[in-house]
ROMIZA-888099 format. One record per residue (C-alpha): residue number from 1; x, y, z. Coordinates in pm, 1 decimal. Example, Ala and Ser with C-alpha at 12.3 -4.5 7.8 and 13.67 -1.06 7.14 Angstrom:
<pts>
+--------+----------+----------+----------+
: vexlum :        x :        y :        z :
+--------+----------+----------+----------+
:      1 :   1230.0 :   -450.0 :    780.0 :
:      2 :   1367.0 :   -106.0 :    714.0 :
+--------+----------+----------+----------+
</pts>
This chain:
<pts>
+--------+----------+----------+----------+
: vexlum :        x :        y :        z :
+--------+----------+----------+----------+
:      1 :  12690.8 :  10614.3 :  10994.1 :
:      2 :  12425.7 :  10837.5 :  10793.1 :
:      3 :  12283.0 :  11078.2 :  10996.6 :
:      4 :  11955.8 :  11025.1 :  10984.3 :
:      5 :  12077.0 :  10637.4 :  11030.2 :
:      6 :  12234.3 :  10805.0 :  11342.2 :
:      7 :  11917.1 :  10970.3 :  11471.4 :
:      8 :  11713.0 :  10625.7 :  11395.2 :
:      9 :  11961.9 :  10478.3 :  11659.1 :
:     10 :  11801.2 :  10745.6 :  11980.0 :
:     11 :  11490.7 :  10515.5 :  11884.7 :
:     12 :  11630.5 :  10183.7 :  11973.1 :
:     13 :  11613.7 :  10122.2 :  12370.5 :
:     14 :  11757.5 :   9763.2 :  12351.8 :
:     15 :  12120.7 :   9730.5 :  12446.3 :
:     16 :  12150.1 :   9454.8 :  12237.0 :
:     17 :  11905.5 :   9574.9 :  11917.0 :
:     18 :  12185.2 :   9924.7 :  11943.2 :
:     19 :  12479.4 :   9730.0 :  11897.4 :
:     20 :  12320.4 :   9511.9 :  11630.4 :
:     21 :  12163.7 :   9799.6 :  11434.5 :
:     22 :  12538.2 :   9983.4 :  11481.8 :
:     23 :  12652.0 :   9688.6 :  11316.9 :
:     24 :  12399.7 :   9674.5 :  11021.8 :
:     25 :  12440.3 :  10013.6 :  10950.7 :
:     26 :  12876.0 :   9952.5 :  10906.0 :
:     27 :  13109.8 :   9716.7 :  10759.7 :
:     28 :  13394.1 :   9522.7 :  10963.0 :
:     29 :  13366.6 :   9704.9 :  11261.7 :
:     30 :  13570.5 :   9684.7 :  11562.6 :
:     31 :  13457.2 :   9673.5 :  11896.8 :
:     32 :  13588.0 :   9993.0 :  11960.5 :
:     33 :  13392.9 :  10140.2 :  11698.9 :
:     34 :  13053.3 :   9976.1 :  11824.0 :
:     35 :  13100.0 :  10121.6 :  12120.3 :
:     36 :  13170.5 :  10473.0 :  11990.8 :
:     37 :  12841.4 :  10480.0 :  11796.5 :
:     38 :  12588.3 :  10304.3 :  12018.7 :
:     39 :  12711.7 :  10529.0 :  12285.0 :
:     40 :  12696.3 :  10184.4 :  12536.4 :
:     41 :  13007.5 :  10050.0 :  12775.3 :
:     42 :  13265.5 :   9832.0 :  12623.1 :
:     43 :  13122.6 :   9561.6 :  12874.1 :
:     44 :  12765.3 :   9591.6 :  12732.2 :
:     45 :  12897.1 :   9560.5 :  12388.2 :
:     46 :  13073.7 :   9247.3 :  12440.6 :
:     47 :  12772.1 :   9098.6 :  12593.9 :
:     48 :  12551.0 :   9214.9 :  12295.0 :
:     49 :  12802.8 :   9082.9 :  12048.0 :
:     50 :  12862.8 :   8725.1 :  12230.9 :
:     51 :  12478.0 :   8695.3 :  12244.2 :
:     52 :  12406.0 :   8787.6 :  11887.2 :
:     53 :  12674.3 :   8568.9 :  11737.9 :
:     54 :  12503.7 :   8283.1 :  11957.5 :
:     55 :  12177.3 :   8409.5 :  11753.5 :
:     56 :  12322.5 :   8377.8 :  11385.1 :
:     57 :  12309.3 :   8743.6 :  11345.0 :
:     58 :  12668.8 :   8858.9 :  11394.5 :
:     59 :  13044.5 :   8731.7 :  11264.5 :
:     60 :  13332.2 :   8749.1 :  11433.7 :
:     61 :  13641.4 :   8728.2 :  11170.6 :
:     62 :  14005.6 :   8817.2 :  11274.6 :
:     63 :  14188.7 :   9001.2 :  10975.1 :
:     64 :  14532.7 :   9062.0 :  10943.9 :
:     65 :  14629.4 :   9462.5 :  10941.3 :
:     66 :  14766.2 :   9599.7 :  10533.7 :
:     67 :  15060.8 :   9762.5 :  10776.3 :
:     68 :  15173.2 :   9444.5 :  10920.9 :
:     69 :  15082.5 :   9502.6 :  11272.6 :
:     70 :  14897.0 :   9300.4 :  11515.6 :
:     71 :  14583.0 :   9119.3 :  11392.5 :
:     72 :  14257.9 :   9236.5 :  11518.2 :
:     73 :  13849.5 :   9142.1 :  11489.9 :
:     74 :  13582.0 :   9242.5 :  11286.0 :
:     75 :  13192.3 :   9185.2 :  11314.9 :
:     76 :  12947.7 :   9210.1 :  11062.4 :
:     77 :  12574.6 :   9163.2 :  11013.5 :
:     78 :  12492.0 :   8815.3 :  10866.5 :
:     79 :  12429.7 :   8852.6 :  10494.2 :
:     80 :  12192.7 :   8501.0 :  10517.9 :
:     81 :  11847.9 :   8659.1 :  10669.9 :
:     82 :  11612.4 :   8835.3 :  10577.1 :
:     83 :  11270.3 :   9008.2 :  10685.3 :
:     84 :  10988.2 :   9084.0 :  10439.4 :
:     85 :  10708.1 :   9282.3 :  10426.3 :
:     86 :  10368.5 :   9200.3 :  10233.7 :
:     87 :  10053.6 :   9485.6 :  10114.1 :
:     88 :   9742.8 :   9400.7 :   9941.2 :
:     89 :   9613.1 :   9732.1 :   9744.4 :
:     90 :   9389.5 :   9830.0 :   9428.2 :
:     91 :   9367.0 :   9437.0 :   9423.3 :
:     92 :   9769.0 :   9417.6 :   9382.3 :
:     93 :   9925.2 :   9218.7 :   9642.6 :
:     94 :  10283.2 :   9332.6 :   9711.0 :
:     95 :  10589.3 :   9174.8 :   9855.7 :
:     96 :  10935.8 :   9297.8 :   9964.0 :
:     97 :  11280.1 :   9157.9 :  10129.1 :
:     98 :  11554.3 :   9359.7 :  10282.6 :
:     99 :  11858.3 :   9294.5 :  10437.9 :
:    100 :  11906.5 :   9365.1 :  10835.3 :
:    101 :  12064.5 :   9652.5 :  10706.1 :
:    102 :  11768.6 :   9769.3 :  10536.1 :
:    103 :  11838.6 :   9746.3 :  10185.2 :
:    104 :  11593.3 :   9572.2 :   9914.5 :
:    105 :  11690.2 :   9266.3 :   9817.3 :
:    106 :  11404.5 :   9174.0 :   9598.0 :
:    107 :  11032.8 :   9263.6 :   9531.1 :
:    108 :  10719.5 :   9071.5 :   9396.7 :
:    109 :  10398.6 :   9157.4 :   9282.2 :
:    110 :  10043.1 :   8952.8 :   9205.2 :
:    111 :   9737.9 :   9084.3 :   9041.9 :
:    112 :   9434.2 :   8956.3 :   9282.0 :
:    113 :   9196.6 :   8876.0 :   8945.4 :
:    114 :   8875.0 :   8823.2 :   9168.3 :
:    115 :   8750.7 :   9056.8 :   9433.3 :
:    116 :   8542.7 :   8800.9 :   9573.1 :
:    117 :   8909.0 :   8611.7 :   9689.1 :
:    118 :   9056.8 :   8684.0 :  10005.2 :
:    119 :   9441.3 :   8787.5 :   9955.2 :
:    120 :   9535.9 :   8630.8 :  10222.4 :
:    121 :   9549.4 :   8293.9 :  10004.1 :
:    122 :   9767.6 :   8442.6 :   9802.2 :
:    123 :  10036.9 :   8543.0 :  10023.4 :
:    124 :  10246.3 :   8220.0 :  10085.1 :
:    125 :  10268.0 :   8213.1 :   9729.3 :
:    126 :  10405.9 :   8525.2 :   9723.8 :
:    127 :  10655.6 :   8449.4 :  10040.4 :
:    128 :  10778.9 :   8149.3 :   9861.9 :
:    129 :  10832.6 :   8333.9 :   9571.4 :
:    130 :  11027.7 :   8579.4 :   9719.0 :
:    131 :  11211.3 :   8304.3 :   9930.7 :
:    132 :  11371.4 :   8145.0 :   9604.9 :
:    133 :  11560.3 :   8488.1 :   9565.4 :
:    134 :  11636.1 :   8587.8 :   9899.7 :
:    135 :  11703.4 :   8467.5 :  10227.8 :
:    136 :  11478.8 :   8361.2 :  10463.9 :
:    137 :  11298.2 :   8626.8 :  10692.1 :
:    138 :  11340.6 :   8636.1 :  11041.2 :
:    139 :  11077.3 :   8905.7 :  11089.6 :
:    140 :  10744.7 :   8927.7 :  10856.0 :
:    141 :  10484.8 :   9247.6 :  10806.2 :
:    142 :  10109.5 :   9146.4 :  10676.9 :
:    143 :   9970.3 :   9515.0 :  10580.8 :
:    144 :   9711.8 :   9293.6 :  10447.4 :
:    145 :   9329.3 :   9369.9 :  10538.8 :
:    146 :   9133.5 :   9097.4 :  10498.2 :
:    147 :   8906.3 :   8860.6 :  10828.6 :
:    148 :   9228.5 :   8582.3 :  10818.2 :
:    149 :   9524.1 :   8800.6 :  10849.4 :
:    150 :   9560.4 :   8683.5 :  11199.5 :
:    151 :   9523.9 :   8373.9 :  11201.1 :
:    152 :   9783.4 :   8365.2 :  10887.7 :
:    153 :   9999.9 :   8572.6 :  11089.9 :
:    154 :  10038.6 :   8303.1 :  11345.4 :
:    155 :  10032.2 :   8061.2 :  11042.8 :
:    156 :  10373.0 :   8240.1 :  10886.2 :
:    157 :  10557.4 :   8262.1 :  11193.7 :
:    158 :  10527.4 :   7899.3 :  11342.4 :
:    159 :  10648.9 :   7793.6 :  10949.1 :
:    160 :  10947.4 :   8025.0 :  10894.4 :
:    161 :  11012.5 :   8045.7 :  11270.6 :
:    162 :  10980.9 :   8430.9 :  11256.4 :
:    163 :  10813.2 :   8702.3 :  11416.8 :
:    164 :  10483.8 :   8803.7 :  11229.3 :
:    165 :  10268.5 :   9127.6 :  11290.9 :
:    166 :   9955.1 :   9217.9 :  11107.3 :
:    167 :   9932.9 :   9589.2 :  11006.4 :
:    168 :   9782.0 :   9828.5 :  10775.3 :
:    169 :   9942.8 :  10017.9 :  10495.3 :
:    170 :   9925.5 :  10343.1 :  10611.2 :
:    171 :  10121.8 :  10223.3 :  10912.9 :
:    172 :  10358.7 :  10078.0 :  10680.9 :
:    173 :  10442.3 :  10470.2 :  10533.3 :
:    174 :  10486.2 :  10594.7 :  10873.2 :
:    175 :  10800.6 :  10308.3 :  10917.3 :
:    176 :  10891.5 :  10399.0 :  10568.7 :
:    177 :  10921.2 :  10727.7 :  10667.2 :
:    178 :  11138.4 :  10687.9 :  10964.4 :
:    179 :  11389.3 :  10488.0 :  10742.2 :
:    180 :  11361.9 :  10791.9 :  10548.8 :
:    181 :  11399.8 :  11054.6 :  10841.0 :
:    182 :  11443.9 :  10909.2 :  11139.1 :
:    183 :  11246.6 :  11137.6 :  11335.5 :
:    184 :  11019.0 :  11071.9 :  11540.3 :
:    185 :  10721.4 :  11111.8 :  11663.0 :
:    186 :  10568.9 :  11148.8 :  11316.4 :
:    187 :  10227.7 :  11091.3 :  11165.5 :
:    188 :  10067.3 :  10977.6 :  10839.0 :
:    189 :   9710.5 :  11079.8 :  10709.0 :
:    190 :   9603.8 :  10863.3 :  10468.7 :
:    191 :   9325.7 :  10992.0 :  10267.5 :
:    192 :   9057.6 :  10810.0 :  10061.3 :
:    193 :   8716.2 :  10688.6 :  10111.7 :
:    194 :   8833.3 :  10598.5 :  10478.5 :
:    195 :   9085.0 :  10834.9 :  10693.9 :
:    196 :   9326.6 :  10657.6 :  10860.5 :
:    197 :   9581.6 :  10831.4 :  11062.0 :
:    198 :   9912.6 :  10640.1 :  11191.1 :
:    199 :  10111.3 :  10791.3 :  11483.3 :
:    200 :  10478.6 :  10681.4 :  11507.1 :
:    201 :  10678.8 :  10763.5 :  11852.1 :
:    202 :  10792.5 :  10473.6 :  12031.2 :
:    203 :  10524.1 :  10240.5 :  11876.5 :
:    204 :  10292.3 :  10294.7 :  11579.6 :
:    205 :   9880.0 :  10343.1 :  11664.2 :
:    206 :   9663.2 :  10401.7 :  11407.9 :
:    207 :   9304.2 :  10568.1 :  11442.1 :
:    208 :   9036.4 :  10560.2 :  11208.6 :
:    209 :   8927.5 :  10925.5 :  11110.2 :
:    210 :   8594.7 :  10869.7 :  10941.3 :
:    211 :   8501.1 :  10861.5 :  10606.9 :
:    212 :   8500.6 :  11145.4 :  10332.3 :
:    213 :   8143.4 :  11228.4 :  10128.9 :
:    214 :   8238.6 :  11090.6 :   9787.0 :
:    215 :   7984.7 :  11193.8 :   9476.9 :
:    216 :   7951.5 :  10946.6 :   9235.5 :
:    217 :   7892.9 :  10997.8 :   8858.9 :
:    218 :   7576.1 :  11076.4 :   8739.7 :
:    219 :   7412.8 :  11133.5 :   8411.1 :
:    220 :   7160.8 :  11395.4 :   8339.5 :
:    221 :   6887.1 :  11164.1 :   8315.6 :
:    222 :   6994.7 :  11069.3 :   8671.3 :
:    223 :   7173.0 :  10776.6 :   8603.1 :
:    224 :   7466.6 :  10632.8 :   8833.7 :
:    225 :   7751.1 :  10497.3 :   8662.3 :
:    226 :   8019.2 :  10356.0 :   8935.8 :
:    227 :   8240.0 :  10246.5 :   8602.7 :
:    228 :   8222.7 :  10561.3 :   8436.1 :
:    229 :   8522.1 :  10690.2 :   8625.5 :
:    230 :   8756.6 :  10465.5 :   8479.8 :
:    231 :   8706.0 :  10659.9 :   8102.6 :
:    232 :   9018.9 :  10797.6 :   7981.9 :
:    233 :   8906.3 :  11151.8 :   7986.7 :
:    234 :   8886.9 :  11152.7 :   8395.0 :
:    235 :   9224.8 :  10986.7 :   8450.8 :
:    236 :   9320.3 :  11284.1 :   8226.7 :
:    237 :   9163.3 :  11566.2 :   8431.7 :
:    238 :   9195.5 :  11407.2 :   8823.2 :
:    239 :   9495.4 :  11145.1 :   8750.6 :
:    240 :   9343.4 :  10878.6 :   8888.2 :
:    241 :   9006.0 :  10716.4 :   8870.7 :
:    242 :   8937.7 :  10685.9 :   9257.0 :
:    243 :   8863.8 :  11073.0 :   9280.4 :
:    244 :   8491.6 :  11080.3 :   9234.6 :
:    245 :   8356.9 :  11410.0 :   9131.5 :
:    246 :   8046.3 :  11451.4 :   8967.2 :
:    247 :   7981.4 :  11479.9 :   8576.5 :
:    248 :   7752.5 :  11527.4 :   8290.7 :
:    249 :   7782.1 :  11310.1 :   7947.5 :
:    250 :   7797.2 :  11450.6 :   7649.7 :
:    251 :   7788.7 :  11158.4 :   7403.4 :
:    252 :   8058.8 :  10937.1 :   7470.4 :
:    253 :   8271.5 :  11280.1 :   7628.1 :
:    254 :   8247.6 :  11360.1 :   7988.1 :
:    255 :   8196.0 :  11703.8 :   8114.0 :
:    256 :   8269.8 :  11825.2 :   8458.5 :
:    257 :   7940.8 :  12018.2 :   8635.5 :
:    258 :   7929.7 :  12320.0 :   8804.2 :
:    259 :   7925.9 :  12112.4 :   9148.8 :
:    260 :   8306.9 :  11961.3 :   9061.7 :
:    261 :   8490.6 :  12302.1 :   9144.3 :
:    262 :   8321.1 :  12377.8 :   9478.2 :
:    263 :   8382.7 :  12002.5 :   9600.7 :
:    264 :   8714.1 :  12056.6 :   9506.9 :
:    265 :   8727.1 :  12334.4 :   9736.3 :
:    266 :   8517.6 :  12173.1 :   9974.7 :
:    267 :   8746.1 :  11829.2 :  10032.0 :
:    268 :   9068.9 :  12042.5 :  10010.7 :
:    269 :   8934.6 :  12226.0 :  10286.3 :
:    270 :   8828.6 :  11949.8 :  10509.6 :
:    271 :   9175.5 :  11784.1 :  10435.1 :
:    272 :   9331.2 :  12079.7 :  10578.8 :
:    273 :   9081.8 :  12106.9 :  10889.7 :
:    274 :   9185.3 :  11738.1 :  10949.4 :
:    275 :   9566.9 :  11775.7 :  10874.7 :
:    276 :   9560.8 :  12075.8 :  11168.8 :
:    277 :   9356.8 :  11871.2 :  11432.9 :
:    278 :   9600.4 :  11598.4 :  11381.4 :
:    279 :   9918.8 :  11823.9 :  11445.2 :
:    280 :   9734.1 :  12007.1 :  11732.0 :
:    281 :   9664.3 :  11651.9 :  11922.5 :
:    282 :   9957.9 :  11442.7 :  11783.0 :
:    283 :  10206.7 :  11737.4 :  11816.9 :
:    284 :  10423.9 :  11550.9 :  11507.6 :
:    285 :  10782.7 :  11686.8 :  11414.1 :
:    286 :  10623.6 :  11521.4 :  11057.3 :
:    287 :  10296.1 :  11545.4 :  10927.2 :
:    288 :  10281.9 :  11356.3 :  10580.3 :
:    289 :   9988.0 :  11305.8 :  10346.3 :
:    290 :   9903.2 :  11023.7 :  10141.2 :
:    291 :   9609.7 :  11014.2 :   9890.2 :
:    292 :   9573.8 :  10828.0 :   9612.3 :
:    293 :   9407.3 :  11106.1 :   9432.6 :
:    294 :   9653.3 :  11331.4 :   9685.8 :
:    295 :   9866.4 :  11516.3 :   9351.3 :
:    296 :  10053.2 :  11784.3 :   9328.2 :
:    297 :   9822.8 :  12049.5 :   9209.2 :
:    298 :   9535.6 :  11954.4 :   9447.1 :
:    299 :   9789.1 :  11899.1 :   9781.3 :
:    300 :   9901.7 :  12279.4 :   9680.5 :
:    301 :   9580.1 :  12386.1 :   9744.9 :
:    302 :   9503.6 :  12169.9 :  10091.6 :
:    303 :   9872.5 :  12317.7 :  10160.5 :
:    304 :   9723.7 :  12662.1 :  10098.8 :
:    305 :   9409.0 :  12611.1 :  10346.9 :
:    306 :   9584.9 :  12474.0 :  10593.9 :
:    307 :   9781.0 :  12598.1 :  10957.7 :
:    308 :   9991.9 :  12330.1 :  10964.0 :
:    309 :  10246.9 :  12200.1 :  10829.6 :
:    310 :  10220.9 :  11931.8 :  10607.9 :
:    311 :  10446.3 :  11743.5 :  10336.4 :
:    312 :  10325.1 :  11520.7 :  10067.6 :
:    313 :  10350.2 :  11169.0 :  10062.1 :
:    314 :  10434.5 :  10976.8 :   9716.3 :
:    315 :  10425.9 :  10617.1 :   9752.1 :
:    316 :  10368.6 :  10359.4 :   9444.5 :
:    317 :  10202.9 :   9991.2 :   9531.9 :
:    318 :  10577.2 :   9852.7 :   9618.9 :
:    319 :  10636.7 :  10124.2 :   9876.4 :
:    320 :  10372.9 :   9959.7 :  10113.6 :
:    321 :  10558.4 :   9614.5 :  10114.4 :
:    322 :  10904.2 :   9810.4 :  10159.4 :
:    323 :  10730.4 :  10018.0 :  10443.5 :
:    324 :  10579.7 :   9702.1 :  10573.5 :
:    325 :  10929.4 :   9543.4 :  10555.9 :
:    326 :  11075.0 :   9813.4 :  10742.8 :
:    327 :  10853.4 :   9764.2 :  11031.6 :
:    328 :  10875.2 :   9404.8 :  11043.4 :
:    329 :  11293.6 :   9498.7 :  11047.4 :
:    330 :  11197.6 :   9757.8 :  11328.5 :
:    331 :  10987.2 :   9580.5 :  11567.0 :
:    332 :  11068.3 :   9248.2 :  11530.1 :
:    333 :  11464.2 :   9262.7 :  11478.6 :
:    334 :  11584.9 :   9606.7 :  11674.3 :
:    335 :  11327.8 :   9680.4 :  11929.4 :
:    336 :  11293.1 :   9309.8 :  11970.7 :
+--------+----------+----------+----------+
</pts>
């Protein structure tokens, strides 16, 4: 077992989500060697293994030994189930399936065209999708924000007969991370127009942070221009269009003011003022950060203003799903 597979395991109280997780993380394992790893009593292991082959989860095969000797029994992880994971972001709605083992099976995507449309209609189309290419989930993440994530939560699990738990994406990257990891406790800040910071020990909270001041774009007859941040020439300077400094026009050429610079400054600091009271209180072996406008160059200089330490976050739209995935794999399969 990979190590930090290995520390994931301390995580997992369950007698019976340690021997099934053991068994995930292997191939035609003995019982001997299921006890060995989950560190539980041959008796206990028995139990967990009758119990989850009465579940579906588990095989039981006897194979024959290369040498000739006696026969003996091997257990696997079903290869038939699944558990997905679904995000809704930048108007992209985002699906994943992995194996009980972990490992991505398959991922979708869906452009949301309207703004005015809840996602949340969208996402059985997207579950379907993905269920013509994988098996079906036992376990299902909505990191979906929207008024009827709820009640489609409780929709989805009464029609594929699975658990279902509505979450956010920045918890998603915290259970991302622990696949990654597998330490615990960590904690995400997720940085944008809203703060949101999620706390992973032996559950996942998440606690709103406030908002950051965000400039928009002005001309210098005073002007406000919400779409002038989309223009080439700022996705050039900043990366991506969601960082709103402020700027001048110069014919069809945007110039940044004098003001950009010291905002700059200004944000990286508060980052950093935020990053340390979140390591003071949360007392994380992790601290990640996760921006969209978060790159290299401008976490560098939060790094630089800050006490504590911090690592930065990359995560594209179909990390959310895969994060959401792992938490619906998590909660609702190994801490069950």
């Amino acid at each position: 077992m990979k190590n930090v597979r290995r520390s994931f395991l301390g995580q997992i109280e369950a007698k019976v989500g340690r021997v099934l997780f053991v068994v995930s993380q292997g191939k035609d394992m003995t019982k001997l060697e299921i006890k060995k790893e989950s560190g539980l009593s041959m008796s206990t292991v028995l139990s967990a293994v009758n119990d989850l082959r009465e579940e579906g989860l588990l095989t039981l095969e006897t194979k024959k030994c290369a040498s000739g000797g006696k026969p003996h029994s091997v257990i696997n992880i079903v290869r038939d189930k699944a558990v997905y994971g679904v995000s809704y972001k930048s108007r992209t709605l985002s699906a994943a399936a992995l194996s009980l083992s972990g490992e991505k099976l398959v991922s979708r995507e869906r452009y949301v065209s309207d703004p005015a449309i809840s996602p949340a209609r969208y996402v059985e189309e997207i579950l379907m999708d993905l269920c013509h290419s994988a098996p079906a989930p036992i376990s299902i993440a909505l990191a979906v924000n929207s008024a009827e994530t709820q009640a489609l939560s409780e929709s989805l699990a009464k029609k594929y007969r699975a658990r279902c738990f509505p979450t956010g994406n920045v918890a998603a990257l915290a259970y991302r991370c622990l696949w990654e990891t597998g330490e615990t406790p960590l904690a995400v800040l997720g940085i944008g127009n809203r703060i949101k910071c999620a706390y992973l020990s032996e559950g996942c909270r998440v606690a709103e942070a406030g908002g950051l001041r965000c400039p928009v774009a002005t001309t210098r007859s005073g002007n406000t221009y919400e779409r002038i941040l989309a223009l080439s020439t700022v996705e050039e300077r900043l990366r991506l269009a969601r960082y709103r400094g402020v700027y001048a026009v110069e014919g069809d050429r945007l110039r940044e003011s004098l003001e950009l610079g010291e905002y700059a400054r200004t944000l990286a600091r508060t980052i950093a003022s935020l990053a340390e009271e979140a390591h003071a209180f949360l007392a994380p072996r992790r601290l990640f950060l996760y921006g969209d406008y978060l790159t290299e160059g401008f976490f560098e200089r939060v790094r630089s203003e800050s006490r504590a330490p911090i690592e930065r976050l990359r995560a594209e739209k179909e990390d959310f799903a895969v994060g959401a995935a792992f938490l619906a794999l998590t909660e609702g399969v190994f801490k069950r």
